[in-house]
C-alpha positions in Angstrom: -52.6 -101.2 67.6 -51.8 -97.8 68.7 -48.3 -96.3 68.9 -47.6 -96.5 72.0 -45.1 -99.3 72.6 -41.4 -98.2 73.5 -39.6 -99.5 70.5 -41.9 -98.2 67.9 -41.5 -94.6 69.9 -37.6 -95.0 69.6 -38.0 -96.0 66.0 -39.9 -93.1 65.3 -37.5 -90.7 67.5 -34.4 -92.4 65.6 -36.1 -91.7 61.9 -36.4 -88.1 62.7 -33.5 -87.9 64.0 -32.1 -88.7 60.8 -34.7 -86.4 58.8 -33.3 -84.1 61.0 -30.0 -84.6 61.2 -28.6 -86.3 57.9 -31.7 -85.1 55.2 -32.6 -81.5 56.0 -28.4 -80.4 55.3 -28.2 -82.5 51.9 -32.0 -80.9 51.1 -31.2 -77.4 51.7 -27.7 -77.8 49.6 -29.5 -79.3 46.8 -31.8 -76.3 47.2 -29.1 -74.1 46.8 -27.5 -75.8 43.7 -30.4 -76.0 41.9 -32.3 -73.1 43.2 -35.4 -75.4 43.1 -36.8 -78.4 45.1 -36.7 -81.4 42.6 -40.4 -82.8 42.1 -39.2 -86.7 43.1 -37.4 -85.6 46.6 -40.9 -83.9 47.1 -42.9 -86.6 46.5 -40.7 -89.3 48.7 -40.7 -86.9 51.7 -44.6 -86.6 51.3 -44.9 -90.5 51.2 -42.5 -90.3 53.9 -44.8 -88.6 55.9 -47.9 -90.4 55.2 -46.5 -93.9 56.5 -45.8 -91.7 59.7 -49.1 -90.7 59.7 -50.4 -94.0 59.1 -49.1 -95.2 62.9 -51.4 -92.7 64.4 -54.8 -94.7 63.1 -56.4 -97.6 65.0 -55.3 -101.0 63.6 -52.6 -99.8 61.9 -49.5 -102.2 61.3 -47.3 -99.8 63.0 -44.1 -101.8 62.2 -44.6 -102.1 58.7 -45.4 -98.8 58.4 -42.4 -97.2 60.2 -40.6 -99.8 57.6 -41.9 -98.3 54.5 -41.1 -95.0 55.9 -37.6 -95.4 56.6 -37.5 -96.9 53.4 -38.5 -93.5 51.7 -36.5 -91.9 53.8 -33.2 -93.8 53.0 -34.8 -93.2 49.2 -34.5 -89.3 49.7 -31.1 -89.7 51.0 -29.8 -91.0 48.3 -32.0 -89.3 45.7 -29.8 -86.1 47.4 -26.5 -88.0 47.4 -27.3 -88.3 43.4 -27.9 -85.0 42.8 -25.2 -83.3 44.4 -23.0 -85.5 42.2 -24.3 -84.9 39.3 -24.0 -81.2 40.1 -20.7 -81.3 41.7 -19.8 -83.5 38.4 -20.7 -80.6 36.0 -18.6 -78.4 37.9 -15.6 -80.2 37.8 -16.2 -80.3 34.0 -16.4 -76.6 33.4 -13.6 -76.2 36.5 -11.6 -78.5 34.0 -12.7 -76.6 30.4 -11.6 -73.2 32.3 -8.1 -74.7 33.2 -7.7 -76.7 30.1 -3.7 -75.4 29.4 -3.3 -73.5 32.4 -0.3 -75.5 34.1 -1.9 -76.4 37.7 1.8 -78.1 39.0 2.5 -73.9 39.6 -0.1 -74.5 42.6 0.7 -74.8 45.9 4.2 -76.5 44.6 2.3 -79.4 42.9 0.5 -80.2 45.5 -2.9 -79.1 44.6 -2.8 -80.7 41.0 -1.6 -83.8 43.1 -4.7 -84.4 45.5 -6.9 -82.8 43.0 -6.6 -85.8 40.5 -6.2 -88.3 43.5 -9.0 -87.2 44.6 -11.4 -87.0 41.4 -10.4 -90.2 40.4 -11.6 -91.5 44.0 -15.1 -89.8 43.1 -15.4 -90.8 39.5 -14.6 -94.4 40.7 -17.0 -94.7 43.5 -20.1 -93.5 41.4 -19.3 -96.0 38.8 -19.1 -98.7 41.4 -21.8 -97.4 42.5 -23.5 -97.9 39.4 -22.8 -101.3 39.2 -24.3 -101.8 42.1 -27.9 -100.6 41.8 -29.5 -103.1 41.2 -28.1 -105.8 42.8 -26.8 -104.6 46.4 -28.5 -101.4 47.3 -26.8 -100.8 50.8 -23.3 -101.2 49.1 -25.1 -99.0 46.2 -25.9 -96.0 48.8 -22.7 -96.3 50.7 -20.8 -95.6 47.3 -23.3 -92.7 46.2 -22.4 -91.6 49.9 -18.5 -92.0 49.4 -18.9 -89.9 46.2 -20.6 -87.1 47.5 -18.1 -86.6 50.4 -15.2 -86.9 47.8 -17.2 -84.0 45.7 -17.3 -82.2 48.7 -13.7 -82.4 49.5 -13.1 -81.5 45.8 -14.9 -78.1 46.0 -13.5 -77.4 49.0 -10.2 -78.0 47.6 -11.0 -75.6 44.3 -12.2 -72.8 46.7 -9.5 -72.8 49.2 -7.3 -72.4 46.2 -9.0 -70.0 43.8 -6.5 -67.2 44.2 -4.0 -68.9 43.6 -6.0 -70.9 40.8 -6.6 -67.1 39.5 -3.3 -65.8 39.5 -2.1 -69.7 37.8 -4.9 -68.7 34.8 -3.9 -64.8 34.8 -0.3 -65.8 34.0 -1.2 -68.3 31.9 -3.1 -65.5 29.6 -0.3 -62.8 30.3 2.4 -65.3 28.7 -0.3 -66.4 25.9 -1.0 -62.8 25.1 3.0 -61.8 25.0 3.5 -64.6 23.1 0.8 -63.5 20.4 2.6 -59.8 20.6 5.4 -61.0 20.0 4.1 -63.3 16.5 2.8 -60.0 15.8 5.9 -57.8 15.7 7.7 -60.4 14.1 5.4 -60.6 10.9 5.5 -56.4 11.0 9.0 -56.9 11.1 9.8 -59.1 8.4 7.3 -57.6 6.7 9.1 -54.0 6.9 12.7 -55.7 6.4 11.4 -57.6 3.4 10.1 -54.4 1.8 13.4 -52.6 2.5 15.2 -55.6 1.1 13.6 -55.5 -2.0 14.1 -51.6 -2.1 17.3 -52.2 -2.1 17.8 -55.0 -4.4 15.3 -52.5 -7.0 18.0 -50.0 -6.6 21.0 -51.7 -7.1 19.3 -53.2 -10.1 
């Protein structure tokens, strides 16, 4: 069977619409996170490929083969989705180790500190669900995965909007810090000097 019948040509236009559409944007952001192209997406797009391939030869199962091949398809998807969270979840770390006692309620009036743990708790929640999920209900599985990417999305988007005003929150934060060490400072020198007079004194009235 050649492919020539309507619905396998709209299943074929649909899949690369969304190889297209939905995979080449999460590919080339990977890309750029990593600065590499990850062996396993590499090896699902080439299957990918071959089962497209496959419809082109004479007595070919065209339908089962334009199955398998969304199949990798949906499997490079979510290969992506993980990725990015992972990535996106090691950022959020060190975004969280560099802001450790910085108060973050200064920003935007409270409201960044506000959506920014709303948020991150939405993300954390959705992977672990997500989790859960795996291996029993993969469409709810790759919805979640999906759900926690956008929320990691959101979250950088939040950070970078706000990193001068996340700078100047940190730069105050180590002006007060360093004042505050100053002022330890001086006060040892101080008591240091008014002990030492102290004791002169005491010396010469003994």
């Amino acid at each position: 069977m050649f492919l020539d019948e309507e619905s396998h040509k709209e299943k074929l236009k649909e899949l690369f619409e969304t190889y297209n559409e939905a995979l080449k944007p999460l590919i080339a952001e990977v890309e750029v996170c990593y600065e590499e192209f990850p062996s396993p997406v590499f090896n699902e797009i080439r299957a990918f490929n071959d089962h497209i391939a496959r419809c082109f030869i004479v007595s070919t199962d065209i339908e089962n083969e334009l199955s398998k091949s969304e199949g990798h398809l949906k499997r490079i998807i979510l290969d992506c989705f993980k990725y990015l969270n992972v990535y996106n979840h090691n950022y959020f770390e060190v975004f969280d180790n560099r802001y450790k006692n910085v108060d973050l309620s200064t920003v935007k009036d409270g409201e960044f500190l506000k959506e920014y743990t709303v948020v991150k708790k939405k993300f954390k929640d959705s992977i672990r669900e997500a989790k859960k999920n795996e291996g029993r209900d993969m469409l709810k599985s790759f919805q979640l995965f999906e759900e926690a990417y956008n929320y990691s999305k959101d979250l950088v988007i939040l950070i970078e909007d706000n990193h001068y005003k996340l700078w100047r929150s940190k730069a105050k934060f180590t002006s007060l810090k360093i004042v505050k060490i100053v002022l330890w400072l001086l006060s040892i020198i101080a008591t240091s000097i008014i002990t030492y007079y102290f004791e002169q004194i005491l010396n010469f009235i003994g």
